[in-house]
N, C-alpha and C positions, 0 to 999 in steps of 0.2 A: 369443571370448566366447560362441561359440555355448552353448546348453545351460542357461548360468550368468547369471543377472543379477544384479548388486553391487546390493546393499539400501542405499539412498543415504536415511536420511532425516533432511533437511536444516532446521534451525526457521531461518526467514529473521528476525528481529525487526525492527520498526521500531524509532526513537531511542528512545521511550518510551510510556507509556500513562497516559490519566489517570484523576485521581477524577473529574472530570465534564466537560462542555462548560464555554466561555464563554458569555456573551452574548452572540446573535447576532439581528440586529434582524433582522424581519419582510420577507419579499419584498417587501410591499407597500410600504415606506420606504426598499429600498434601489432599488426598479425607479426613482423619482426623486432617488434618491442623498439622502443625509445628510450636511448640511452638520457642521465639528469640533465646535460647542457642540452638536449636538442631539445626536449620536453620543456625547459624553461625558457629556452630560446624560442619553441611557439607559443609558449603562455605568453611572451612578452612582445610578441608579433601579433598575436591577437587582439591584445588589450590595449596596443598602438593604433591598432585601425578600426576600434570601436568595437571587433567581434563579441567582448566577453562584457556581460552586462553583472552589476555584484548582486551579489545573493541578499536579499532582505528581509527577513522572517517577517511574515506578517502574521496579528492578530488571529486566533484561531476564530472561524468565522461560523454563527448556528445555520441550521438551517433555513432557506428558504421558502415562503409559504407556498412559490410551487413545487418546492421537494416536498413538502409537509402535506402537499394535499395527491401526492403521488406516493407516499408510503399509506398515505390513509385509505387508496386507493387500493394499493396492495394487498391492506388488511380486508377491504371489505371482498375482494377476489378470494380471498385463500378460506374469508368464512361461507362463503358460497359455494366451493370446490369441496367444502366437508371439513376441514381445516379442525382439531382440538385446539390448536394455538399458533400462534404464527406472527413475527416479528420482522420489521425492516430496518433497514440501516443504509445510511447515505455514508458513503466512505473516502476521503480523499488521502494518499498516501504519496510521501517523495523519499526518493530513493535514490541512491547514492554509491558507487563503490570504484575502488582505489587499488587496482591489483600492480605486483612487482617483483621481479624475478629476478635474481643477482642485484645488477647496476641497471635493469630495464625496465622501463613502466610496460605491462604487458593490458593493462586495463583500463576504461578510465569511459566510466557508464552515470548518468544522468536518467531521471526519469518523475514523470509524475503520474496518478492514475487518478481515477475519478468514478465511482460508482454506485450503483444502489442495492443491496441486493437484499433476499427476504428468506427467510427461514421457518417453517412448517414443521408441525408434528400430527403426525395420524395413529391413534393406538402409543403404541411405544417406540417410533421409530422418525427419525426427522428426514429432511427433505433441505436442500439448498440449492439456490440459484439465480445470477446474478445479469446485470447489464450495464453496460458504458451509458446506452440510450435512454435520455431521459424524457420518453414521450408515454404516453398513455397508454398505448395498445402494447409496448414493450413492457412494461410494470407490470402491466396485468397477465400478460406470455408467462411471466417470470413465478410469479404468481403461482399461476395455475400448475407448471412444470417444478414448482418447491412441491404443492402436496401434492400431486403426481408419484415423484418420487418420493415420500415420504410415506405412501400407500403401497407403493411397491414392497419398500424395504418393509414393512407390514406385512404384506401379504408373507414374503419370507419365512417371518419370524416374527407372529403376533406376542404382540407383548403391552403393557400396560403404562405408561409414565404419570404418576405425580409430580406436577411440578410446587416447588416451592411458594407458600403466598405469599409475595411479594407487591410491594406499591408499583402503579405506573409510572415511566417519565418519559412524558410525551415528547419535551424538548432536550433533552441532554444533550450534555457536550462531553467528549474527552478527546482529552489527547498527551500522547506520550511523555510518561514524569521526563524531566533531564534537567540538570544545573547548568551545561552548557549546549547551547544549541548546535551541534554538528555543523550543521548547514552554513554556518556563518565562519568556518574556518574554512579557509582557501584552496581546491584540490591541492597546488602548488605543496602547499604546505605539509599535507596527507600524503600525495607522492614522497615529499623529500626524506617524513618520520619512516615510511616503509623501505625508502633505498638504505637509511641506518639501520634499521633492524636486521636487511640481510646483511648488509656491510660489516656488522657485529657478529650474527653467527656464521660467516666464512671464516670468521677468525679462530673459530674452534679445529684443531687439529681434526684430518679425515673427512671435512664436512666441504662437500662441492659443492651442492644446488642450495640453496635457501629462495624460498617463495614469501609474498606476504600480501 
């Protein structure tokens, strides 16, 4: 593969994206946990005064032609830097999580991320690294900083890799199998299955804390 490096770029998708956040109560009320009525009592104060927007999974969306011509971008930096092989990926991921303690909501986190990032091999050894920024001079930082490192860990510990011959896919799409979309069920509703589960193992003789 000397010479030639397959232009790999790959849109990773997460399950979906939304039209806005939940409801997510305040550090300062969850750092002493929120017992069910108060947590449903600000779900239901938020979504009275417009705070809480619902979740809409939308279509997993490919890439853009100026993502596409910034991974291409990528690749032609990483075969300039000495690069054996070197792949990018446009990544968007949403994330979600639902903590509870006894009768407490102790957690209660939103998030989404967005990025590109590129992967390098020098000899036997790879190289990763990424960025939120999706401009020119930052693709190419990144770039250069994948076989960087990927020459370093070389230097280390030369070694040789074969990669598989596999076809290109310039435009792919994936994104996370699921029968049902997470996102589209209600924190509400993920707090309340968690206050049961402890609710149920306190019930077990001996047993004080339960988390979930």
């Amino acid at each position: 593969m000397a010479g030639k490096i397959p232009r790999v770029p790959v849109n990773h998708l997460g399950s979906a994206t939304t039209a806005g956040p939940p409801f997510i109560p305040n550090s300062a009320a969850l750092q002493t946990g929120l017992s069910r009525r108060d947590f449903m009592r600000l779900s239901a104060l938020a979504a009275a005064s417009g705070l809480v927007l619902p979740r809409r999974p939308v279509a997993a969306q490919s890439i853009t032609s100026t993502e596409s011509e910034l991974l291409s971008l990528a690749m032609d930096v990483a075969r300039g830097e000495g690069a054996d092989y070197a792949d990018g990926r446009v990544i968007r991921t949403q994330f979600e999580a639902v903590g509870a303690r006894e009768q407490m909501i102790t957690q209660v986190q939103s998030t989404d991320s967005y990025g590109i990032n590129v992967r390098a091999l020098v000899g036997g050894s790879w190289g990763f690294a990424a960025t939120q920024i999706f401009t020119r001079d930052a693709v190419a930082n990144i770039a250069r900083e994948a076989v960087a490192i990927a020459r370093a860990n070389n230097d280390v510990a030369p070694s040789t890799t074969v990669l598989a011959p596999v076809d290109i896919f310039p435009d792919a799409d994936w994104v996370t199998p699921h029968s049902i979309d997470p996102f589209t069920i209600p924190i509400e509703d993920k707090a309340a299955l968690l206050l049961r589960v402890n609710e149920e193992a306190l019930r077990v003789n001996n047993i004080r804390f339960s988390s979930s």
